[in-house]
Each structure stands twice: as C-alpha cells, then as structure tokens.
C-alpha positions in Angstrom: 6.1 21.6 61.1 9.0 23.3 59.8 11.6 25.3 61.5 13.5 27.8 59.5 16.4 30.5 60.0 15.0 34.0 58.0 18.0 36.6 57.3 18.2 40.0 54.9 18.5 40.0 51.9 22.3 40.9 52.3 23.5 38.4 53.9 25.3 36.0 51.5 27.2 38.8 50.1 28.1 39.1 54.3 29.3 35.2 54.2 31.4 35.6 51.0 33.9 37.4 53.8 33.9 34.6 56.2 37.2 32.9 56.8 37.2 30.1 54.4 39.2 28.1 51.9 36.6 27.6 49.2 37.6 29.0 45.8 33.8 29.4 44.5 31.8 32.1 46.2 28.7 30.1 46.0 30.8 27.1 47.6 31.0 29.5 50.5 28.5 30.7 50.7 26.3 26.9 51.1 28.9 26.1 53.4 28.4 28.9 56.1 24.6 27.7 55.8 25.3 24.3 56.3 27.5 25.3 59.6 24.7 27.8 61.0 21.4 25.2 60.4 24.0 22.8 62.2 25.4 24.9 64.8 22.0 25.7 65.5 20.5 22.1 66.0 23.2 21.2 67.6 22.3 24.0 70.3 19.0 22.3 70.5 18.4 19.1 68.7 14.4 19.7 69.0 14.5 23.1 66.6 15.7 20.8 63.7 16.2 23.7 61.8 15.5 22.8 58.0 16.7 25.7 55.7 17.7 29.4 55.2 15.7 32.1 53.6 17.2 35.1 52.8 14.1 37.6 52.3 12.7 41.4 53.3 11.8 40.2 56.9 9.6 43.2 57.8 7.0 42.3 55.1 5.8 39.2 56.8 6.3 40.2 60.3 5.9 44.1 60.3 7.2 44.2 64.2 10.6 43.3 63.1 13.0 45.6 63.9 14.9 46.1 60.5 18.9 46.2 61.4 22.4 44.7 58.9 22.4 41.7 61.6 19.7 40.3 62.6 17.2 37.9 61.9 14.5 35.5 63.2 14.1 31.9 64.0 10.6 30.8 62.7 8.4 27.8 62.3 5.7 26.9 60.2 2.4 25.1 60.0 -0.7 24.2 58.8 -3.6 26.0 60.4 -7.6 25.3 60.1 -9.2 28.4 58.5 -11.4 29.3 61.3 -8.4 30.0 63.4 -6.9 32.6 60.8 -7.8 35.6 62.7 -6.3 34.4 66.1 -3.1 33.4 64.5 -3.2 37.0 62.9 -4.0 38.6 66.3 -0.8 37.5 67.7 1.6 38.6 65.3 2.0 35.7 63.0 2.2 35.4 59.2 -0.5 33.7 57.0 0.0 33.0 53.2 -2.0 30.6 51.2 -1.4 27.7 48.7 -3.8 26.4 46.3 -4.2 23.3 44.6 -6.9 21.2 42.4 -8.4 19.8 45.5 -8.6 22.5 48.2 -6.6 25.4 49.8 -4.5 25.4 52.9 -3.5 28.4 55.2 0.3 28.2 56.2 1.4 30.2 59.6 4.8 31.3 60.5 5.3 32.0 64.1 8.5 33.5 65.4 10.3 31.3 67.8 13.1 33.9 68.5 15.3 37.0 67.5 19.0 36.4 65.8 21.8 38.0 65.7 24.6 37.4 63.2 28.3 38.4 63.7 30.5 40.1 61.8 32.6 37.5 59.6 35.6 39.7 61.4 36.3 40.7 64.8 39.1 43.4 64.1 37.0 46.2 65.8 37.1 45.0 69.4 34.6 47.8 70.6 32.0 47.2 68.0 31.8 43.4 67.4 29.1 43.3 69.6 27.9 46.5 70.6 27.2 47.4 67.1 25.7 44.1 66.1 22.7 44.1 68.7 22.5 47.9 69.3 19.8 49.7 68.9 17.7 46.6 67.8 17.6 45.4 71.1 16.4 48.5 72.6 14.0 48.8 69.4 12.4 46.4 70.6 12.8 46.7 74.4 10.3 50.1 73.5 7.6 48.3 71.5 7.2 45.9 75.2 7.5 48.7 78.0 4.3 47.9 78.5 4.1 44.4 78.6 3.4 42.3 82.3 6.9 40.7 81.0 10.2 42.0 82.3 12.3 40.6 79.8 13.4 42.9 76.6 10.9 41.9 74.3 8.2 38.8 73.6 10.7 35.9 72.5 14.3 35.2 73.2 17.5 36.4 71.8 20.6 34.5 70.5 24.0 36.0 68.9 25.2 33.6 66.3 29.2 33.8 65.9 30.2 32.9 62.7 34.0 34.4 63.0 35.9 31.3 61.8 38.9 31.6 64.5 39.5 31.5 68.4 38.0 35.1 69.9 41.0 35.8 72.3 40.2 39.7 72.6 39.2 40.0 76.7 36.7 43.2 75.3 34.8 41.0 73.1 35.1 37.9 75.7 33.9 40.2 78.1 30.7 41.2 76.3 30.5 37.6 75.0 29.6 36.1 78.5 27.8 39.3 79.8 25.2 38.7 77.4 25.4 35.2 78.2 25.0 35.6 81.6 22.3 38.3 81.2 20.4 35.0 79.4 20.7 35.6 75.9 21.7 32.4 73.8 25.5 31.9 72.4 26.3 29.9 69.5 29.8 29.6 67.5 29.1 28.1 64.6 32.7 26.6 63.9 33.0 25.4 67.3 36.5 27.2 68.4 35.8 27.4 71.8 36.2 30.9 72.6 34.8 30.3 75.9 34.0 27.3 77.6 30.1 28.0 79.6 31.2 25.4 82.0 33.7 27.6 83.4 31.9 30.9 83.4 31.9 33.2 86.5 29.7 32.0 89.3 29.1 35.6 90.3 30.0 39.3 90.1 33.4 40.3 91.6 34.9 37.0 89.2 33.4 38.4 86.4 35.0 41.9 86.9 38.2 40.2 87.9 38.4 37.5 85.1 37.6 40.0 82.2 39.1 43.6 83.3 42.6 43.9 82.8 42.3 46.9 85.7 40.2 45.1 88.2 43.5 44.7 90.4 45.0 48.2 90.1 40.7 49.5 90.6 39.8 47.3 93.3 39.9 48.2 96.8 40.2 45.4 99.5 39.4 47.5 102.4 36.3 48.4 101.4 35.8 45.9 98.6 34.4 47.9 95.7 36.0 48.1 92.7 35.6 51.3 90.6 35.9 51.8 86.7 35.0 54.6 84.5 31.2 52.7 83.6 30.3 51.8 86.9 31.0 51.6 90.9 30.6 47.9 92.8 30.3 47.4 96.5 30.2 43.7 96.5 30.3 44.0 100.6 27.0 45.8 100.1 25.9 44.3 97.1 25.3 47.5 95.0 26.3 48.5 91.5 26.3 52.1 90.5 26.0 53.2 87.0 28.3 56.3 85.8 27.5 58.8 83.4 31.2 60.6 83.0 32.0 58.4 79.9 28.3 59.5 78.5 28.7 63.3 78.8 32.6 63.2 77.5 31.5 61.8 74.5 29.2 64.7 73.6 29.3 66.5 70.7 27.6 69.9 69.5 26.3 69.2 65.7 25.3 71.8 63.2 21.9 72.7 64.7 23.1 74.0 68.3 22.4 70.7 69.9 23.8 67.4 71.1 24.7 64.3 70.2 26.6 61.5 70.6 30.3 60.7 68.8 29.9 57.9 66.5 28.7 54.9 68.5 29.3 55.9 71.7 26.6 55.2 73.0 26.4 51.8 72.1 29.5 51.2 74.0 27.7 52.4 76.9 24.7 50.4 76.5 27.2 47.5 75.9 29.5 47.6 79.2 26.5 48.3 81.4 22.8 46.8 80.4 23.8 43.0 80.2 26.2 42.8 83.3 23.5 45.1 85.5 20.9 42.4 84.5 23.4 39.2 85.6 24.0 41.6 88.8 20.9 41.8 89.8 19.8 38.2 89.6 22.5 38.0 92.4 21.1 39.9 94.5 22.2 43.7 93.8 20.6 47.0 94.0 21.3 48.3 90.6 21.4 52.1 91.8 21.1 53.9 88.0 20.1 58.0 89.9 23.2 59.0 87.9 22.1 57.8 84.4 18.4 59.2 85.5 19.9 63.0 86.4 21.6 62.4 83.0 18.8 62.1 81.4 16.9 64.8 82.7 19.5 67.3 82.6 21.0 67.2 79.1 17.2 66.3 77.4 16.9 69.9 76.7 20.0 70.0 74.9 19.8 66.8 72.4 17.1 67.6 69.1 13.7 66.0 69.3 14.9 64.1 66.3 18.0 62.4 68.2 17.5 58.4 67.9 20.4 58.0 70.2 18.6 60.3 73.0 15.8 58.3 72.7 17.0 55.2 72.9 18.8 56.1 76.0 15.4 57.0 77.3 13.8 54.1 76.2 17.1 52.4 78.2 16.2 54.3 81.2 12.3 53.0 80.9 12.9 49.7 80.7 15.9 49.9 83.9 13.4 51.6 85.3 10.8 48.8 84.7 13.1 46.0 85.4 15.2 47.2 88.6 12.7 48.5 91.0 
C-alpha cells in the first residue's frame, strides 16, 4: 500500500517562491517536496508518505472541490475485481495495469483534504482565510446531509510551508483556531510558530492571548468581552455572533444588487467558524439569531448568482446543523 500527497498542477511554479537558498529552480523545487513528504511523516510516522504527484485532481476524484491550495492525501492498493463496484460506490478511483500474465485493478482512496500555504505571509488577513475559504464550505454543502457533524467525510490539515517564524498575532490567531477547531497543523520547516503544548486550555485565554484589545473590550464586572465579530459571556457561557462587520462591507454592483467587497467575507468566515466550533466543545451556546436575521433580510437584495451569498447560507446550514 502506498501513501501519496496529490497537488495541482500549479504548484511547483508555487514552490519556486519559497524562501530558499538554492540557485536551480528544479533544486527548489525537490527540496520543498522532500521537506513536505517529511514534515508530513513526521506528523504521523504510520502515513509513510512515498511521493508527490502534481496532476488535475478532479478527474480521478470528481468530488474534489477544485481551489489554488489544496490538495489530497491518498493511498493506494491492490483490489480483487469483484470488489470494483464497491470501491467505486464510495468515491474511490480505479485505473488498471496490464501485463503478459494478468491484469490488476489499482484503488486510490482519499485519506484526507490538504491545504497548502502561501510561500509568503505578507497579507496577514488572507494567509489563511483565503487559503481554505470557500473550499471548506464547498464541501461542508456537498455533506449537509450526512449523519456526520463534522464539515465533510475525511479530515483536514493546513500544511505551512512559509520558511520563517509566523510572529503576526492575526495569522497566529487563526493558526490555533483551526487547530483548536480539530483541523491538523504542520510547518514543514519546523520554526516553531506555535508550540501545541502551550495552546489555550479554554475560551477567555484564547481571546486574551491572541487579541491585542481583549483588555481595553473586556468587562470584569460582567465578564464578557465584546469585539466587532462577536460578544462572550464567559460567566454564562454564551458566544454571540455579530453581523455589523457583514453588512458594512456591502457593496451595490452593476446589476442593482449586493455583494461583498473583495474577500470580506472570508474574513468573516475566518474570525468566527473555527473559534465557535472550539467554543462549543467547552460548553457554549453558540447563539448565531444575528447571522440568521442576516441572512433572511438582505437575501432579496444579493443576485441568485452570488457564490459569496450562498456560501454564507450554506454557513448558516451547517451552524445550524452543528449548534443545536
């Protein structure tokens, strides 16, 4: 059985940016393989990840959800013929291979969903937020109606493959909100960014380790701390989504109607989805009537063509699944 890392076809162009002293652009590019297959295995010594194959992903496994940064973690196997159709059934790939004595049926099962960094992390707001937005949600829709209340049928894991110390508290913030949420972490060269020994044991340290205005925003008497994504009572153990940020980054396009300015909406997504999900494993009432009103009111206004709108109501749908 082989286990093997499966990327776009644009990817080593995406490594000849990385942050390395090799002259040859080939060099490089073998290099930053090397250091994700061993990053990787080091994670998890069983995957004993073999290779990379840089390829059109969606072709074997049509489900993918097509985006610049991600990619899958497969293995593959021998299977018996007579099993073919099972295999097929549940969303695996089956190629053949002929020789002079018989011919044997290869599967390639996905074992989980990648994400790949930018080789930079100049853009503080994006590095993340752009990187697994909309595919997670992409795929969060194509399981809405699973018994499952994770995002989709296998796991996820951001591979970081910026070749210095992150020191930016945004980025650290969304780093270990995913984490915490229970997506997977790696950093390929091993700087350290964060140490997950040391993570925040709960809610109120989280807010207070990674927002430079949780002191000026918090309010001991009643213990909540207020920003402009969200309200916590930690007394009460609630966390209430906002929607001001949401509506001020409207926009009215050509057409009459609605939208969102640039990416906003993936910063939204970003400061809210992963930390709601760590709250809630600790106990909170996520309390999301704001973001639902939102939805309902300003639907009329955004074009039945609007991705952005509709991946903010497939967000609410799977809150909605997941929260109560």
């Amino acid at each position: 059985m082989k286990r093997i890392i499966l990327l776009n076809e644009s990817f080593p162009n995406e490594f000849k940016s990385v942050n390395i002293e090799l002259e040859l652009e080939y060099e490089k590019i073998n290099y930053i393989e090397n250091q994700i297959i061993n990053s990787v295995n080091n994670y998890n010594s069983k995957l004993n990840v073999e290779h990379i194959e840089y390829l059109d992903i969606s072709k074997q496994f049509p489900s993918f959800k097509i985006g610049k940064s991600n990619g899958l973690l497969i293995e593959e196997f021998t299977i018996n013929p007579k099993n073919k159709d099972t295999y097929l059934r549940n969303g695996c790939y089956i190629y053949s291979i002929e020789n002079d004595l018989d011919k044997k049926y290869i599967c390639r099962r996905i074992l989980m969903y990648l994400f790949i960094s930018n080789t930079s992390e100049k853009s503080r707001t994006s590095f993340i937020s752009q990187t697994i937005f909309p595919t997670l949600l992409d795929y969060a829709e194509d399981y809405l109606d699973s018994p499952s209340y994770s995002l989709a049928n296998h796991k996820f894991c951001f591979i970081n493959i910026v070749n210095k110390k992150i020191t930016s508290q945004m980025i650290l913030r969304h780093i270990v909100s995913l984490y915490l949420s229970g997506m997977d972490y790696i950093e390929v060269f091993d700087n350290n960014s964060f140490i997950k020994n040391n993570l925040p044991k709960n809610l109120k340290q989280f807010f207070n380790n990674y927002y430079s205005d949780y002191n000026s925003n918090y309010n001991l008497d009643a213990d909540i701390y207020e920003n402009d994504f969200c309200k916590i009572d930690f007394y009460n153990k609630v966390f209430i989504w906002k929607t001001n940020t949401m509506i001020s980054k409207l926009i009215i396009k050509n057409n009459g109607k609605m939208d969102f300015k640039g990416s906003e909406e993936k910063f939204y997504w970003m400061e809210l989805l992963p930390i709601s999900i760590f709250a809630y494993k600790q106990g909170y009432r996520i309390d999301f009537s704001e973001y639902s009103d939102f939805i309902e009111k300003y639907k009329e206004f955004f074009s039945e063509e609007s991705k952005k709108f509709l991946r903010c109501n497939t967000l609410l749908k799977y809150i909605e699944k997941y929260f109560t």
